[in-house]
C-alpha positions as CSV (number, residue, x, y, z in Angstrom):
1,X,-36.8,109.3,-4.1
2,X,-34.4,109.8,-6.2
3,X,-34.4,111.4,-9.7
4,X,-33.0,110.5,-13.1
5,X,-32.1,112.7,-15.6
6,X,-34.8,115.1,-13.9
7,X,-37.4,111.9,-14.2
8,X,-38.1,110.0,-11.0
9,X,-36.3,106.4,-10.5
10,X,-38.3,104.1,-11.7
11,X,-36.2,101.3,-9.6
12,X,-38.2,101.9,-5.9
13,X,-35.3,99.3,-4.6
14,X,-32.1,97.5,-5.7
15,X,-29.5,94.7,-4.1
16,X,-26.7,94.4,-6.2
17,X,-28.2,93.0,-9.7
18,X,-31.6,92.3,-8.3
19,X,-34.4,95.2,-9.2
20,X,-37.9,95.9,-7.8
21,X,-39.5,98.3,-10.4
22,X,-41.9,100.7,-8.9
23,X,-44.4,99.4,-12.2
24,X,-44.3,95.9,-10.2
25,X,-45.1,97.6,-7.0
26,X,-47.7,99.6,-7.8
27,X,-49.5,97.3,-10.3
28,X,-49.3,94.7,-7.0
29,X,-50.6,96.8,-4.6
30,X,-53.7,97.4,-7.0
31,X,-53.7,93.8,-7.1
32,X,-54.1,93.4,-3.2
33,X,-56.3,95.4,-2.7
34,X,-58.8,94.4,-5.1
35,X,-58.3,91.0,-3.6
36,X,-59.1,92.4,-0.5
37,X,-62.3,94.6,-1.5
38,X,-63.5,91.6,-3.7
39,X,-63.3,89.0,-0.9
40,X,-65.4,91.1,1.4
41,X,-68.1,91.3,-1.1
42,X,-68.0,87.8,-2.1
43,X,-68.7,87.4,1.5
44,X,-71.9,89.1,1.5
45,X,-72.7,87.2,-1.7
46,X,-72.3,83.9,-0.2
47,X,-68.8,83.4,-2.4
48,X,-65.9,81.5,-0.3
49,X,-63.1,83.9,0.5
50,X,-60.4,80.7,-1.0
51,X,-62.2,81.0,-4.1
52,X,-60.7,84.4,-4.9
53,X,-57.5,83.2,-3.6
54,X,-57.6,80.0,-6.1
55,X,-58.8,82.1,-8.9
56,X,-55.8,84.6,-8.3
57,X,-53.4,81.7,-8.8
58,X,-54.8,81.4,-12.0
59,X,-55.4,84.6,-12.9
60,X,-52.6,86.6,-12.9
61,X,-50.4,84.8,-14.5
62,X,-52.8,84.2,-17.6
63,X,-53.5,88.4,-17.3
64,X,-49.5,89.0,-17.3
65,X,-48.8,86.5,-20.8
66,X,-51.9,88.2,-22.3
67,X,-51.1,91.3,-21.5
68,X,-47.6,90.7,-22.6
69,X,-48.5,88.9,-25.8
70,X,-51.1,91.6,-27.2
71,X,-48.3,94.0,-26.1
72,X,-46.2,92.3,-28.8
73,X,-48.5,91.1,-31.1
74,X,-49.1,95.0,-32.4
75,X,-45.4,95.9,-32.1
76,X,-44.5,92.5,-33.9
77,X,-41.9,94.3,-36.5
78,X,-39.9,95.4,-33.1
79,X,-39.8,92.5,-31.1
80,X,-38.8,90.4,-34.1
81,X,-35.8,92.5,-34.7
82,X,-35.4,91.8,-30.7
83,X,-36.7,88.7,-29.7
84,X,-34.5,88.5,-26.0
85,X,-37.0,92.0,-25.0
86,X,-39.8,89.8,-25.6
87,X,-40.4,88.9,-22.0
88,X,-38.7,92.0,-20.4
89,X,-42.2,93.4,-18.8
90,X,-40.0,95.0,-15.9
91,X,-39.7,97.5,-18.8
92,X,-43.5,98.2,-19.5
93,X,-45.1,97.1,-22.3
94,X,-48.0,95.2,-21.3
95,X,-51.7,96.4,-22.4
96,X,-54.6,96.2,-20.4
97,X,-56.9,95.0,-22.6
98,X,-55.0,91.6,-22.7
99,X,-54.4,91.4,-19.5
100,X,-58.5,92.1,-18.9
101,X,-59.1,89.6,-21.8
102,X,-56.6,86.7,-20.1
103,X,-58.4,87.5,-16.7
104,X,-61.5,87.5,-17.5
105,X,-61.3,84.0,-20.0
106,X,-59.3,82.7,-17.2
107,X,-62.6,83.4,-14.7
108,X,-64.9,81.7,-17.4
109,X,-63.4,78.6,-17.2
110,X,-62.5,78.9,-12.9
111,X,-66.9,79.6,-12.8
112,X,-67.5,76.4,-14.6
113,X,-65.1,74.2,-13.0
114,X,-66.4,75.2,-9.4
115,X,-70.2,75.6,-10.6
116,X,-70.1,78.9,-9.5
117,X,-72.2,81.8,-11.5
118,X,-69.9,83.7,-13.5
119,X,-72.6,86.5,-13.6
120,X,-72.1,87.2,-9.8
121,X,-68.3,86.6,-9.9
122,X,-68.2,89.2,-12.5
123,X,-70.2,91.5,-10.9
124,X,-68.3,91.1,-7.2
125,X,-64.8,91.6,-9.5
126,X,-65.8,94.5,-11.5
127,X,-65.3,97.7,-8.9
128,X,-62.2,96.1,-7.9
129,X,-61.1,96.3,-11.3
130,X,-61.6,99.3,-12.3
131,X,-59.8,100.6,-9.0
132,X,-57.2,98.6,-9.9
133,X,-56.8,99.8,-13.2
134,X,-56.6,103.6,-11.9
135,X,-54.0,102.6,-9.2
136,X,-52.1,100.5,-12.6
137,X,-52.0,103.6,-14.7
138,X,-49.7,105.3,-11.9
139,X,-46.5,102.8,-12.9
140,X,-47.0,103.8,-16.1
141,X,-46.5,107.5,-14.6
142,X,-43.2,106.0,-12.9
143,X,-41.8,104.4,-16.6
144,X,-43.3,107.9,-18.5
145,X,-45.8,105.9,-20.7
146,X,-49.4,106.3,-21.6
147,X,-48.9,110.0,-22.5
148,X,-50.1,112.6,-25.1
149,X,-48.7,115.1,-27.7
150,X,-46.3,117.8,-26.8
151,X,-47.5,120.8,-24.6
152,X,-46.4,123.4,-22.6
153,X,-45.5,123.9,-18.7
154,X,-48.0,126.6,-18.7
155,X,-50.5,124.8,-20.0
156,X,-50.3,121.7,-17.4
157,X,-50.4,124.7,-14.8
158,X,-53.8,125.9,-15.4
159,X,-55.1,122.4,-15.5
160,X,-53.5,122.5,-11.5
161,X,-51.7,119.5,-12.0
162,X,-49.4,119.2,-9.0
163,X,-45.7,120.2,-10.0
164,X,-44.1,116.6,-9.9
165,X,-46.5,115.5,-12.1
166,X,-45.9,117.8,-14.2
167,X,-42.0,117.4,-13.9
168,X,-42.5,113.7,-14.9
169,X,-44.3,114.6,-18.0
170,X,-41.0,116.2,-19.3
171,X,-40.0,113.4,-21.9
172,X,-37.9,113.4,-24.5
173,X,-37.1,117.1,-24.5
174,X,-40.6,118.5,-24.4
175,X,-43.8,118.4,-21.3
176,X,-46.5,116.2,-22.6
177,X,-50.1,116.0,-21.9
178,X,-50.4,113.3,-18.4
179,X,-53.1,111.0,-20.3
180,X,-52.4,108.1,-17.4
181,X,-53.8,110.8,-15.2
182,X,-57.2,111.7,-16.9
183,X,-57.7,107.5,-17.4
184,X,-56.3,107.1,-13.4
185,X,-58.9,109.3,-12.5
186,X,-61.8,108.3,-14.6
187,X,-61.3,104.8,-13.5
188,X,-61.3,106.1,-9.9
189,X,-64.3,107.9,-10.0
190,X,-66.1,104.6,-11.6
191,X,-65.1,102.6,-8.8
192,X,-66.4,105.5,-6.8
193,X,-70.0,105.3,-8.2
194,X,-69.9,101.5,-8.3
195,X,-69.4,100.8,-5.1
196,X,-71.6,104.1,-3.7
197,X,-74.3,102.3,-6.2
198,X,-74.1,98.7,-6.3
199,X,-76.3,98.6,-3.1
200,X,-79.1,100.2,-3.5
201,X,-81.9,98.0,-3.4
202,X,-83.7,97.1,-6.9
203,X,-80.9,99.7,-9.2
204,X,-79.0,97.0,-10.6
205,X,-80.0,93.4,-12.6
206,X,-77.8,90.7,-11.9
207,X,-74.6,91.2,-14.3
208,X,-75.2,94.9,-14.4
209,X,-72.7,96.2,-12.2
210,X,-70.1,94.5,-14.7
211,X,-71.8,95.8,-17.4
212,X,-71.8,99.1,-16.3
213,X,-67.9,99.0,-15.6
214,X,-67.4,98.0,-19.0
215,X,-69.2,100.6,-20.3
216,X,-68.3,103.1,-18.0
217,X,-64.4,102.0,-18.4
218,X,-64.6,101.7,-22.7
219,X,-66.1,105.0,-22.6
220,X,-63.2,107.1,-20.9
221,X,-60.8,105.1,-22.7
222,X,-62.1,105.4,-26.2
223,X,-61.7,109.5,-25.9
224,X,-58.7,108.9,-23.7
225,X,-56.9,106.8,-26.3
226,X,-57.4,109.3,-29.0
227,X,-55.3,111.4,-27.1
228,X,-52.3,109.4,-26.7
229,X,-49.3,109.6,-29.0
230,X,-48.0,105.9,-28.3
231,X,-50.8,104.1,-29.0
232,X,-50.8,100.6,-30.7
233,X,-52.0,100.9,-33.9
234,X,-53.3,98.8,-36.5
235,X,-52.8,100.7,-39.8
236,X,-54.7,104.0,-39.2
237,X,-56.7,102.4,-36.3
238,X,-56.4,102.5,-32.8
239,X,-56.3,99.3,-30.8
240,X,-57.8,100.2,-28.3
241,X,-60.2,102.4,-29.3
242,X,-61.3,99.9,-31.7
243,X,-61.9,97.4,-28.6
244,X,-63.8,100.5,-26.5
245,X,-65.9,100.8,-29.2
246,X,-66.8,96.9,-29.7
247,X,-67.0,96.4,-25.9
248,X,-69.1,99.8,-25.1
249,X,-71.6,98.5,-27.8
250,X,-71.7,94.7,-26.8
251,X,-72.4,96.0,-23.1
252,X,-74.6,98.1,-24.0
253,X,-76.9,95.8,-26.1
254,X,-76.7,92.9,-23.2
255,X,-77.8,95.0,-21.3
256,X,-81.0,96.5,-23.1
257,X,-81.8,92.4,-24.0
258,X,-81.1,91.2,-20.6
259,X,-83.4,94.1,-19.2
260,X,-86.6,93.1,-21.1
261,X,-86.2,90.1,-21.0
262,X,-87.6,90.6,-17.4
263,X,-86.1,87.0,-16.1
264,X,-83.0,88.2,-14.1
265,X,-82.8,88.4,-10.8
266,X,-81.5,92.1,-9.2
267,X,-78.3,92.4,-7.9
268,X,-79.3,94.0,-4.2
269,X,-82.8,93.9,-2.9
270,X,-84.0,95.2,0.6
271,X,-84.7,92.1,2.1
C-alpha cells in the first residue's frame, strides 16, 4: 500500500479519473457482513432472508443522506461558503448517528408496510450493527478522522498500539490520540457479548438485545466523544454526546418499564 506524505493512501484503487476510497470499501464490507450475520438470524426467527435484502434497498440510501445531512447540518457555516462539497462523502464527513437515525426510521416504516414486528427486526439487526459500526470507524483510520488531542509517540507505545497505527495518527505535524480505535474496539467487544448472550434461554425480553446495544454503544461513545478534538459541536455542547446521553437514558427507562410490565415475551427460551 502505498503511503502519502508518510499517511497511508486512502484511494485503495484508481482507473484514470475514476476512485474507489478505502472509506467506501471498508464501510461496505461492514455492510455485507452484517447482511450476512443478520439474515442467518432472521432465519432462525422465522424472518425471510428477501426481507433483509428489500429493506437494504431502502436503507442505505436513507442512512447515507442522513448521515450526510446531519454531517452538514452542524457544520452549516462551512458548507454554505461551499455548497459544490455538499455531497462529496468520498471525502468523509458523514456521522453515525444520522446514518443510525435514517436506518432505523427507514426500518419503522419497512416493519409496518410488511406487518412484520419491528421489535424482532430490531433485535435480529442490532449485533450486526454494532459490528458494523467497529469495522466503519477503521475508514475513518484510512481518511485520519475521529481522532483526539495531541500526544506523544511514546505515549501511544505504552498503550502497545501497533506501529502503523501509530504512524497514521501523525496529523498535521503532531501524533494524536487513535479515538477510532478505543470506539472500533468497544463496538467489537459489544457485538462480542451480544451475540455470545443473545441465546441464552430466558436472559433477554423481547426488544432487549437492541436495547442493550444502544445502551452499551451510547455509553462508550459518550466518554469516547469527550475525547475527540473534531467533534460537532453545538455551542459548548457535544453532538454526540448530547445524543449518548438522551439515547442511554431512553434505553434505559424502556427497558425498566417494559421489564415490569411482565407482558413481553423473551427473546430465546429452551424449547
Amino acid at each position: 500500500m502505498t503511503t502519502v506524505n508518510g499517511a497511508l493512501n486512502p484511494i485503495a484503487l484508481q482507473w484514470g479519473p475514476f476512485k474507489v476510497h478505502w472509506y467506501g470499501v471498508i464501510i461496505a464490507s461492514g455492510v455485507v457482513l452484517a447482511l450476512i450475520l443478520s439474515v442467518a438470524e432472521g432465519k432462525r426467527r422465522g424472518i425471510k432472508e428477501d426481507y433483509f435484502y428489500d429493506y437494504l434497498l431502502w436503507a442505505i440510501p436513507a442512512a447515507i443522506v442522513c448521515a450526510r445531512l446531519y454531517y452538514v447540518l452542524f457544520q452549516w457555516p462551512y458548507y454554505a461558503a461551499h455548497p459544490g462539497e455538499i455531497i462529496a462523502i468520498w471525502d468523509g464527513g458523514i456521522a453515525i448517528y444520522g446514518a443510525i437515525i435514517g436506518g432505523f426510521l427507514t426500518l419503522y416504516f419497512f416493519c409496518r408496510a410488511r406487518q412484520l414486528s419491528m421489535w424482532t427486526m430490531v433485535d435480529v439487526i442490532a449485533p450486526t450493527l454494532i459490528m458494523a459500526q467497529g469495522i466503519g470507524r477503521w475508514g475513518n483510520f484510512m481518511n485520519q478522522e475521529a481522532f483526539g488531542r495531541v500526544t506523544t509517540r511514546a505515549a501511544l507505545l505504552t498503550q502497545h498500539i501497533p506501529e502503523w497505527i501509530i504512524n497514521q495518527m501523525y496529523i498535521g505535524g503532531h501524533y494524536r490520540v487513535p479515538t477510532f480505535l478505543y470506539e472500533s474496539l468497544w463496538d467489537l467487544t459489544g457485538f462480542v457479548l451480544l451475540m455470545l448472550l443473545r441465546h441464552r434461554p430466558h436472559l433477554f425480553r423481547q426488544g432487549e438485545v437492541f436495547l442493550s446495544y444502544v445502551m452499551w454503544y451510547a455509553a462508550g461513545r459518550l466518554v469516547i466523544e469527550g475525547m475527540r478534538t473534531d467533534s460537532l459541536m453545538l455551542g459548548p455542547i457535544r453532538i454526540s454526546q448530547l445524543l449518548s446521553l438522551v439515547f442511554l437514558a431512553t434505553a434505559l427507562v424502556i427497558l425498566i418499564v417494559r421489564r415490569r410490565s411482565g407482558k413481553v415475551d423473551w427473546y430465546w427460551t429452551s424449547n
